[in-house]
C-alpha positions in Angstrom: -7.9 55.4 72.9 -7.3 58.6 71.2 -9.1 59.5 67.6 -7.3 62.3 66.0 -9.6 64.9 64.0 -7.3 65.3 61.1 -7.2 61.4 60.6 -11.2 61.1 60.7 -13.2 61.1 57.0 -16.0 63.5 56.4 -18.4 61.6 54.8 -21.6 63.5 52.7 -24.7 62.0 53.5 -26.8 63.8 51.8 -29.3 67.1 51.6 -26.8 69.7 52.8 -25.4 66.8 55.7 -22.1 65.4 56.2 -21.0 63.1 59.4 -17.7 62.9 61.2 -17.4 59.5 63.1 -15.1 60.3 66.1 -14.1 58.2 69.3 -16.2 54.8 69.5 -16.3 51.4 70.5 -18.9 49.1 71.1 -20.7 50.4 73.9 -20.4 54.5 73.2 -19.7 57.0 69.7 -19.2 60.6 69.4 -20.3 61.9 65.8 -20.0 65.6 64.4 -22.9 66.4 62.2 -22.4 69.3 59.8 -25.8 70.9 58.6 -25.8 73.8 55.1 -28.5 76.2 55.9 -31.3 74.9 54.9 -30.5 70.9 55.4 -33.1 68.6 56.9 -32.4 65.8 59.5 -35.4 64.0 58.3 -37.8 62.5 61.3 -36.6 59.4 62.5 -36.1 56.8 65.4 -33.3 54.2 66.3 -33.1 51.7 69.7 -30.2 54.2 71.0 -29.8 57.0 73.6 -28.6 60.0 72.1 -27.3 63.1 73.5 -27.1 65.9 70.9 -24.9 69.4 71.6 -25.0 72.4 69.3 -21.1 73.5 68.7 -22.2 75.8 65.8 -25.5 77.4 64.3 -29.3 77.2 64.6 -31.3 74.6 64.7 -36.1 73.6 64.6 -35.2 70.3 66.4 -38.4 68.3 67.3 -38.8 65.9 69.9 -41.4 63.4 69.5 -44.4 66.3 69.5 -42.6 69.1 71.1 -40.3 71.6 68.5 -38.1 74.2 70.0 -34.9 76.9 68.3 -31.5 75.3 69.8 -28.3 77.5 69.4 -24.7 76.9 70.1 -23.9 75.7 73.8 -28.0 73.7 73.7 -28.6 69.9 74.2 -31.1 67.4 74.1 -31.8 64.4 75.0 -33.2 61.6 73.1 -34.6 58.3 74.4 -34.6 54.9 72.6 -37.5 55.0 69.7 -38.0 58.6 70.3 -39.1 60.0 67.0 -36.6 63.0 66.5 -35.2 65.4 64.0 -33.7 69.2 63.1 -34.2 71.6 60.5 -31.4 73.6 60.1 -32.2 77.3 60.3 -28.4 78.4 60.2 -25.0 76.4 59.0 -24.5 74.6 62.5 -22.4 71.8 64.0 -24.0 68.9 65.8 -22.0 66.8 68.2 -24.3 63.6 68.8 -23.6 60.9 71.4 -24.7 57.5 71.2 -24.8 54.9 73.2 -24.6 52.2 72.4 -22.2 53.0 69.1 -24.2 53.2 65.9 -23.6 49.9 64.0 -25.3 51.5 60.7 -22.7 54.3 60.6 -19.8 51.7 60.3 -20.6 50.1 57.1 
């Protein structure tokens, strides 16, 4: 299956955040995450696996208790009910990886 940038919507979440739903089906999605400086990913937890990759910026991103700086080229790794979140200390690009695909983000 092929999912074509320029025929994916950018859609403003809120607080300096707007999400780009790419590729996807049931079992796997691929999400672009576009942070202002400044922008919160509020805390939070969810029942899937997550892999996130820094295309662009500076990001505080806290795992459960531990917080570390991720730049461009960084990943993490987040496990089911994981509390996890990012403050965005320069205008970045997340690419986020779930499995399985994000349900919520579809409606």
């Amino acid at each position: 299956m092929f999912k074509f940038y320029s025929e994916t919507e950018l859609t403003d979440v809120g607080g300096g955040v707007s999400r780009r739903i790419l590729a996807h089906d049931s079992d796997m999605m691929a999400v672009e995450v576009i942070f202002e400086e400044g922008a919160v990913g509020a805390m939070h937890s969810h029942p899937h696996v997550q892999i996130s990759y820094v295309l662009e910026g500076e990001f505080e991103a806290t795992l459960g208790d531990e917080t570390r700086i991720i730049r461009k080229g960084d990943t993490y790794y987040t496990t089911p009910d994981l509390p996890h979140g990012v403050v965005c200390r320069r205008a970045g690009k997340l690419l986020d990886i779930f499995t399985p695909e994000r349900r919520d983000f579809l409606k």
